[in-house]
C-alpha positions, 0 to 999 in steps of 0.5 A, a space after each residue: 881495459 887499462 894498460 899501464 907500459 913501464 919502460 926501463 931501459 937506458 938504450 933508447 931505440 936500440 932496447 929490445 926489451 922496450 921495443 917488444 914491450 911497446 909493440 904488445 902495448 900497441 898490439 893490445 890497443 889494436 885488437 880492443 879500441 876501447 883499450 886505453 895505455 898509460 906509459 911511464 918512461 922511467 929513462 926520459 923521466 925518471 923517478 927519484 931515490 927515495 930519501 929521508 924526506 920520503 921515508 918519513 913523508 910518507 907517515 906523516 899526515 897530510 897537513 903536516 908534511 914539508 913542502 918537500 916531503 909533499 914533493 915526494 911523497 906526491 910522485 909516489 902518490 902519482 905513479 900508485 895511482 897509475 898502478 891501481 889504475 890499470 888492468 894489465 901492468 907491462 914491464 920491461 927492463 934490461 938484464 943489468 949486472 944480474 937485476 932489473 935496471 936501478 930506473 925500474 928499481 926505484 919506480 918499485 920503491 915507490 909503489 912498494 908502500 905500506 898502508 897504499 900497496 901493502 899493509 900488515 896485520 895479524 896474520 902478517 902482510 897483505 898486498 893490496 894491488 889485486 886484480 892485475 894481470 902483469 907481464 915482465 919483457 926482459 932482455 938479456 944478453 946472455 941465456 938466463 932461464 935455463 943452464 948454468 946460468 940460472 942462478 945468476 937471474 935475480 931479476 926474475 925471482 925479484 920481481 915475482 917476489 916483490 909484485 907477489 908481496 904487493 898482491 899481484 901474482 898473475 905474472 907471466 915473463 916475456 924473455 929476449 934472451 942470447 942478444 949478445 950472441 950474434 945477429 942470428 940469436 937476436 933475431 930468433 930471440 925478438 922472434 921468440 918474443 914476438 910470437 909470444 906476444 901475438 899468443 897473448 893477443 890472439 888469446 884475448 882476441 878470442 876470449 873477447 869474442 867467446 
């Protein structure tokens, strides 16, 4: 199994949501040595805004492309190919002003690509990136999945969305959530977390072994 990591967060070693996401990575590696993991650090290499360069090199053949639209249109190229590449996509992210982090957004900019990721038809459009199993880890500071607060969660409703366009529907999520509510919460959250990921695990460890 292929695993591709897409990290987000710009709080470095002190992200929840890429410390979790990175030991469910690692966690999957161990139970399956013939696992392999691909990671996209979206902080320490971010992906550029696409721009007018993009938007037109990307329907512009091959041989006619500016060397600058070559530029681009080649890391859209290089992170679809990590995309298709994988079985199982893991993304992690930080609840930022209600979304998903701009680094995160802009890696989904680049795969959300007609003709490569997509394309319409008759019948409308249809996602081209099947067969993926992907998990979203995100943290937040605040309750988010239940209550009040619910309808302040675009991120979650964003990336089903997008990931479903695209054609990847298997999507289950991974919250850390009440971080900013004191210690005690941010221990039960990773320990939520935690013992949901080591679920995931234990789940593929037996179905290997079925």
């Amino acid at each position: 199994m292929s695993i591709l990591l897409v990290t987000s967060s710009p709080r470095g070693n002190a992200s929840h949501s890429t410390r979790i996401a990175t030991e469910f990575a690692e966690k999957l590696l161990a139970a399956d040595p013939s696992n392999t993991l691909v990671v996209r650090d979206l902080v320490a290499n971010p992906l550029p805004h696409i721009d007018a360069d993009y938007a037109t090199g990307i329907y512009t053949p091959v041989e006619a492309r500016t060397p600058r639209q070559a530029e681009v249109v080649g890391v859209s190229d290089v992170v679809l190919d990590e995309l298709f590449a994988a079985d199982t996509v893991i993304l992690a992210t930080g609840f930022i002003n209600f979304n998903i982090s701009s680094t995160l957004k802009s890696w989904v900019d680049h795969i959300a690509r007609s003709g490569r990721s997509f394309a319409y038809g008759e019948n409308g459009p249809k996602g081209l990136v099947t067969g993926k199993k992907v998990y979203i880890v995100l943290a937040s500071g605040g309750i988010y999945s239940e209550g009040a607060a619910v309808q302040f969660d675009h991120a979650i409703p964003y990336l089903r969305g997008v990931l479903g366009f695209l054609g990847m529907t298997d999507v289950d999520v991974i919250r850390i959530e009440g971080v900013g509510m004191g210690p005690d919460a941010v221990t039960a959250a990773l320990a939520k977390a935690t013992a949901k990921v080591d679920a995931v695990v234990a789940s593929q460890q037996a179905a290997a072994a079925a």
